[in-house]
C-alpha positions as CSV (number, residue, x, y, z in Angstrom):
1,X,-18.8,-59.9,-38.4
2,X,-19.9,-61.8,-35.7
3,X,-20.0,-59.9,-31.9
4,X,-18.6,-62.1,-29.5
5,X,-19.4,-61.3,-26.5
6,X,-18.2,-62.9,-22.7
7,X,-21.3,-62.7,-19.9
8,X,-19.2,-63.4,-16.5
9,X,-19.5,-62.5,-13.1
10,X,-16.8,-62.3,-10.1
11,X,-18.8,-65.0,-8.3
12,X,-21.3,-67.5,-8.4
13,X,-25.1,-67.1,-7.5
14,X,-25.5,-63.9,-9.4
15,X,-27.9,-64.9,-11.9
16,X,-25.2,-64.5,-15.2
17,X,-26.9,-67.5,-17.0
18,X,-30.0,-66.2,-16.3
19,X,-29.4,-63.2,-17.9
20,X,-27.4,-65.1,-20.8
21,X,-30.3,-66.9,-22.0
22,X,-33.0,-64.2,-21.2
23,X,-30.7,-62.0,-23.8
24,X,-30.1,-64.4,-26.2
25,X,-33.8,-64.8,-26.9
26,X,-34.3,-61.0,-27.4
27,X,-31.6,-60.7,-29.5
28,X,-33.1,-63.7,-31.6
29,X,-37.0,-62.2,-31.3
30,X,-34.7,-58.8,-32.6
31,X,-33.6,-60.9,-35.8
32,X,-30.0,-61.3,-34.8
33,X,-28.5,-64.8,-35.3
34,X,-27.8,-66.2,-32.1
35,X,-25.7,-68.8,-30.6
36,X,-25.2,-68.8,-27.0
37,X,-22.2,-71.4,-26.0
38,X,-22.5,-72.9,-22.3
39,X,-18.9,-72.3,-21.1
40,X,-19.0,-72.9,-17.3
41,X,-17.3,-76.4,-16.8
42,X,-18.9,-79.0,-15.4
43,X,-22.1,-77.3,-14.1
44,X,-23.9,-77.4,-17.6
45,X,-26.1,-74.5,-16.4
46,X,-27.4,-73.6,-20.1
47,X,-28.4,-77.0,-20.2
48,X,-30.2,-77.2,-17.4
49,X,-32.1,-73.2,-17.4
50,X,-34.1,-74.5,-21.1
51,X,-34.0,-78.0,-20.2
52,X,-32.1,-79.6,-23.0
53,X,-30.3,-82.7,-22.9
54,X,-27.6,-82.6,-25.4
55,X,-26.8,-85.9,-26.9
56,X,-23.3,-84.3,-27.8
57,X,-21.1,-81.6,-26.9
58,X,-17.7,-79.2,-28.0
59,X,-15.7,-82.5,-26.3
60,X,-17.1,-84.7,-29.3
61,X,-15.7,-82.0,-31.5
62,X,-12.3,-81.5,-29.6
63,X,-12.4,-85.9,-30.4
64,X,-13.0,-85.4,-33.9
65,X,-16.0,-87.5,-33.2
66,X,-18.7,-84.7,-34.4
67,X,-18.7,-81.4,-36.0
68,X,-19.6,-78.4,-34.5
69,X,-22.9,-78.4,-36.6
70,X,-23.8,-81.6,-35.6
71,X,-24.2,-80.6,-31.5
72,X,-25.5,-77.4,-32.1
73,X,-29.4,-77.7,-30.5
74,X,-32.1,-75.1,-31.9
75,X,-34.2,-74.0,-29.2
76,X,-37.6,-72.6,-29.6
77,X,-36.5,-69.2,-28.8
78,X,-34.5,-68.8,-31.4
79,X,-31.2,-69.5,-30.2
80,X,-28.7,-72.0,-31.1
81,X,-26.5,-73.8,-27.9
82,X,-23.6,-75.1,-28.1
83,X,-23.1,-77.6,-25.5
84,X,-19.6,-76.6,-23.8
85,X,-19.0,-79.1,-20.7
86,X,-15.8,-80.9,-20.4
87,X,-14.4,-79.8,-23.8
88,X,-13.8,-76.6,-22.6
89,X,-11.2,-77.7,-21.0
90,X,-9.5,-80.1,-23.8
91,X,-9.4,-76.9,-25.8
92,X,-6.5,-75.1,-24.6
93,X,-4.6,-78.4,-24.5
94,X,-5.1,-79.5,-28.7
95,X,-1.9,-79.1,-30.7
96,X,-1.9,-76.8,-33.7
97,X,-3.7,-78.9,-36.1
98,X,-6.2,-80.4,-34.1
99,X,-6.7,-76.7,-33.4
100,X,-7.0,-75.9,-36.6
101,X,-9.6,-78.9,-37.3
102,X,-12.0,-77.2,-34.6
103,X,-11.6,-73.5,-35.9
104,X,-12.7,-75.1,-39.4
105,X,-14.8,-77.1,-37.9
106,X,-17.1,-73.6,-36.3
107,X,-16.4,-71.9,-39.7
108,X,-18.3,-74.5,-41.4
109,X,-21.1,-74.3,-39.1
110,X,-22.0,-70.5,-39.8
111,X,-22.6,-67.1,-39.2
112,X,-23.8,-65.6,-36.0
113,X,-24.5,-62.1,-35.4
114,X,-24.2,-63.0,-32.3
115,X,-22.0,-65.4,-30.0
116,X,-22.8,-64.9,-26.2
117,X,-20.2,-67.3,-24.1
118,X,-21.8,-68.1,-20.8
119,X,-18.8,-68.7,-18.5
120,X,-18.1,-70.1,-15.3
121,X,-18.0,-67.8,-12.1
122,X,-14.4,-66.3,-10.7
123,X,-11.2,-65.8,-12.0
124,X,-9.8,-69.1,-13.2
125,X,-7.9,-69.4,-16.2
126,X,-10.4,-70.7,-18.2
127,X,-12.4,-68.1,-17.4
128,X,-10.0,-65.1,-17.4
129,X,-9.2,-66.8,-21.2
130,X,-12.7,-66.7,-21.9
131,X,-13.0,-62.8,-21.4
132,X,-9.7,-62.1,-23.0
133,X,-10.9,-63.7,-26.3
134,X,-14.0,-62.1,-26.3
135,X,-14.2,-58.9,-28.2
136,X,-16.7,-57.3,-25.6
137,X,-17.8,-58.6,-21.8
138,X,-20.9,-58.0,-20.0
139,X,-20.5,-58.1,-15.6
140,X,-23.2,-58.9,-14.1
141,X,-23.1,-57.8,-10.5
142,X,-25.8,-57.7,-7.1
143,X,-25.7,-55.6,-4.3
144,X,-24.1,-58.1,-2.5
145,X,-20.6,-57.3,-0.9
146,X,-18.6,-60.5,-2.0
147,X,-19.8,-60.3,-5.4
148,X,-19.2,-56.3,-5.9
149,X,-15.3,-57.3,-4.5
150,X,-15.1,-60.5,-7.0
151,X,-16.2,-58.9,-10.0
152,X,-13.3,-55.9,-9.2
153,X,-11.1,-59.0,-8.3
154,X,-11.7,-60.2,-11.9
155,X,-11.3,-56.7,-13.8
156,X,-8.2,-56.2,-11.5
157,X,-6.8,-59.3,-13.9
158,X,-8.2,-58.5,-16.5
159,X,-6.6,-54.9,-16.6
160,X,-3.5,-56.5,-15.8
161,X,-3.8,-58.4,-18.7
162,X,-4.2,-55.0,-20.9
163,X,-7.8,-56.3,-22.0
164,X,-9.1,-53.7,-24.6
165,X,-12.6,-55.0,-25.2
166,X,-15.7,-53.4,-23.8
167,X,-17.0,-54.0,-21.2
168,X,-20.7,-53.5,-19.7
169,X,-22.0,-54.0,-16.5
170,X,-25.6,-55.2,-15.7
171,X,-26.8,-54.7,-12.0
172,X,-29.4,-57.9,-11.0
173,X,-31.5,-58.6,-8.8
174,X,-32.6,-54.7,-7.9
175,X,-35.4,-53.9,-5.8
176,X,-35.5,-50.2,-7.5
177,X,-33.6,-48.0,-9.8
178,X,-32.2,-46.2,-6.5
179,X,-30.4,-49.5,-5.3
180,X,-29.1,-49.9,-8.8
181,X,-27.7,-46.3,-8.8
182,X,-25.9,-46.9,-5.6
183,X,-24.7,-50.2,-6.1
184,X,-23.4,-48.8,-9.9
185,X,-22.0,-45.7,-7.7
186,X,-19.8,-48.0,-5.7
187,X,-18.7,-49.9,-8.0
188,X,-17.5,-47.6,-10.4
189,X,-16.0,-45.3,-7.7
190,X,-13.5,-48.0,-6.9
191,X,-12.5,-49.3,-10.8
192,X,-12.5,-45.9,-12.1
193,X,-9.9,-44.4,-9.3
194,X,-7.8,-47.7,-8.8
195,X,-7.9,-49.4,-12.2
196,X,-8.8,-46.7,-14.8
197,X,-10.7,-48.8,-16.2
198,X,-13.7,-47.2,-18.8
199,X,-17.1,-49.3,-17.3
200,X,-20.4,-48.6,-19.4
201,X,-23.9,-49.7,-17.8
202,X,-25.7,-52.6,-19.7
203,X,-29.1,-52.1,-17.4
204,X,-30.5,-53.1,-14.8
205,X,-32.3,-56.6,-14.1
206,X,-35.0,-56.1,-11.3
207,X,-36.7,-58.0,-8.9
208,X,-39.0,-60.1,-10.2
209,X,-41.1,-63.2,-9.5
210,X,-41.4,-63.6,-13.0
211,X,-37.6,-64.9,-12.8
212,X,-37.9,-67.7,-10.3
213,X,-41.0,-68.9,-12.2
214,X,-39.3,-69.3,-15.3
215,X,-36.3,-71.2,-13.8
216,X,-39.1,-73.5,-12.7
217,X,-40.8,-74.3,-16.1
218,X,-37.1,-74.3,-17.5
219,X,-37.4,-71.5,-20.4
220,X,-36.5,-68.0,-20.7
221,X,-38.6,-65.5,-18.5
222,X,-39.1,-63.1,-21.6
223,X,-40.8,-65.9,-23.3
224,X,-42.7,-66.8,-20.5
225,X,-43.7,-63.8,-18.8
226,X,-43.3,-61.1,-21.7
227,X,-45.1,-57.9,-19.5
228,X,-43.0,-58.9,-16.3
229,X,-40.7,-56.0,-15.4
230,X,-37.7,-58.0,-15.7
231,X,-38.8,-58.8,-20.1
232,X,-39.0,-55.1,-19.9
233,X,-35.4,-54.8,-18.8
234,X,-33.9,-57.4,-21.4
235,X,-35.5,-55.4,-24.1
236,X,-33.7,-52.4,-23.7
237,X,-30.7,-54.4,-22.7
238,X,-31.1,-56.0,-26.3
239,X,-31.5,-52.6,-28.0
240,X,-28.3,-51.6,-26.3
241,X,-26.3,-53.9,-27.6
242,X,-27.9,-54.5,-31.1
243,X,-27.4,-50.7,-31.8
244,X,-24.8,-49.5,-33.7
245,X,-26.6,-51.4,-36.6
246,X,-25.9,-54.8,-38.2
247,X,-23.3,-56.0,-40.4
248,X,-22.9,-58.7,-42.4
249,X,-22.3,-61.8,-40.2
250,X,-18.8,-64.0,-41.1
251,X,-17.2,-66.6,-39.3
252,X,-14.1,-64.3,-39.0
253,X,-14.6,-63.4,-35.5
254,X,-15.1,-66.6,-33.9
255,X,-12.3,-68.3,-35.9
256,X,-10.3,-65.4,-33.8
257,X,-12.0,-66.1,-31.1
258,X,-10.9,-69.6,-30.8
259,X,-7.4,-69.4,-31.6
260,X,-7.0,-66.2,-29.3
261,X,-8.8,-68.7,-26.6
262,X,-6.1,-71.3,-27.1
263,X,-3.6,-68.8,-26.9
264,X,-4.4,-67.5,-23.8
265,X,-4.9,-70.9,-21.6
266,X,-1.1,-71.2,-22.7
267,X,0.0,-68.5,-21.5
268,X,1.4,-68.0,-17.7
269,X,-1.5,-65.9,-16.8
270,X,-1.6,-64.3,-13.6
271,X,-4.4,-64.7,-11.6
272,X,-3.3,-63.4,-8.0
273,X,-5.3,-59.7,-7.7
274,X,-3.8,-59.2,-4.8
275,X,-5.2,-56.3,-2.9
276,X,-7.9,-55.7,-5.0
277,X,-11.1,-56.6,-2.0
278,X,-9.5,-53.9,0.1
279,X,-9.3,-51.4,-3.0
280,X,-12.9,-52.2,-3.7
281,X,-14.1,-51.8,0.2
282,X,-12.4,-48.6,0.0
283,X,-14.6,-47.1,-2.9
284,X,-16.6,-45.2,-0.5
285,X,-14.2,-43.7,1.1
286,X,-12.4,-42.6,-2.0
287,X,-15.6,-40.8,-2.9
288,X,-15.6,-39.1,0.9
289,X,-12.0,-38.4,0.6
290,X,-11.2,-37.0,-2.7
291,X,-15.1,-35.8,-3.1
292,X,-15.1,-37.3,-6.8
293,X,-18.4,-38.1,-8.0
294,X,-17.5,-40.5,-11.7
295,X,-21.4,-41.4,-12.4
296,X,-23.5,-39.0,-13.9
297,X,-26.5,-40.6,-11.6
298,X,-29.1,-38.5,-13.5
299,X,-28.0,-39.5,-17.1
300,X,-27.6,-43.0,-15.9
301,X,-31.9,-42.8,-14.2
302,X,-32.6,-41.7,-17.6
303,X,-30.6,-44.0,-19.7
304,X,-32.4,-47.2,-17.7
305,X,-36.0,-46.1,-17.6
306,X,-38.2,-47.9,-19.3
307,X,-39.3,-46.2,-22.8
């Protein structure tokens, strides 16, 4: 069955699409079918990181103007794109057959191991549907203070929302494996004693002036610069989530996918977390208070080493 698989982040700027399209290509270089679909309204930000110009996207679909097949773009990597823009939106408004047209409509296009949804940044309802739908979600996160409170914002809702995917967190932008173990420490301090919530660590995404360079020359940074430290990282990212073994991909899941989507943007979700940046400043002092220590640092310094 196909893995669908929600990469969001609690705020914009942390390098999520990055990461999206960097992973995509591993998992395609691994042999996995791969389609990565660029779900962040407006912005296009797939789009733009390979440097594709899509001639159509899911909005022609949505119109009955194109089938999914026919706006699918094959990139050299490997990977498939499925232009989202606009038609994201027009989704969660289509009536019952005109939904059923589009879940046909991705059927017919085929089987991917993998389906990687790059969404947009926050907690709006599209994205909060996004990462509902999805059968796992990856976090990514950076040191930085409003984006370690927006990404708990966003779990905060998604708890509320009894989300039982996985869920996987990838720290960017690191200088070292030290600041990633803090930064992870912090984090996890605050979900695990306010939410409960079970977090697993993806990896960590260093540092890297191989990153910037790629964004430059508009293609993935593990194509480009395959020895950087940063290709290193996506490998064993890409291991991780490709373990576990393959089975044989069907259309099953995203045809669930869709209609779970649907289902959600109808739904009077609620967004309001209220409370949750001061729970998520207070996940230090939880670990001075009550002298709980959740992380395992040592296991976690040996799970993200390079092999």
């Amino acid at each position: 069955m196909s893995r669908t698989i929600a990469i969001t982040s609690g705020k914009g700027g942390t390098g999520k699409t990055t990461l999206a399209v960097s992973l995509a290509a591993q998992l395609a270089a691994l042999g996995h079918r791969t389609c990565i679909f660029d779900a962040d309204l407006g912005t296009a930000n797939v789009n733009i990181m390979l440097g594709i110009n899509p001639q159509a996207d899911i909005g022609d679909v949505v119109k009955g103007s194109a089938a999914v097949r026919d706006i699918i773009i094959q990139d050299p990597a490997g990977i498939d794109i499925i232009p989202g823009s606009s038609g994201v939106e027009e989704v969660a408004n289509l009536g019952a057959k005109r939904l059923a047209s589009l879940v046909t409509s991705f059927d017919a296009a085929g089987a991917y191991d993998f389906y990687l949804f790059d969404t947009g940044a926050g907690i709006s309802r599209r994205v909060l549907a996004f990462c509902l739908a999805a059968a796992e979600v990856v976090l990514v996160i950076t040191d930085e203070p409003t984006s370690l409170t927006d990404a708990y914002a966003l779990l905060k809702v998604l708890t509320k929302h009894q989300y039982g995917g996985r869920i996987r967190v990838v720290i960017n932008r690191c200088p070292d494996l030290e600041a990633a173990k803090k930064v992870y420490r912090r984090f996890r301090v605050a979900v695990d004693f306010y939410l409960g919530l079970p977090l697993e660590p993806l990896g960590v995404l260093f540092q890297d002036r191989a990153v910037p360079a790629s964004m430059q020359q508009q293609r993935p940074f593990i194509e480009l610069f395959p020895k950087s430290k940063a290709a290193d990282c996506i490998r064993l990212m890409a291991r991780r989530l490709s373990d576990g073994g393959r089975e044989p991909a069907t259309a099953e899941s995203i045809v669930a996918f869709w209609n779970h989507y649907a289902s959600f943007c109808r739904l009077p979700l609620e967004l309001a977390a209220r409370g949750a940046k001061e729970e998520a400043h207070r996940g230090e002092e939880v670990v001075a208070e009550r002298q709980i220590y959740l992380l395992d640092l040592e296991a976690f310094a040996a799970e993200n080493s390079n092999e």
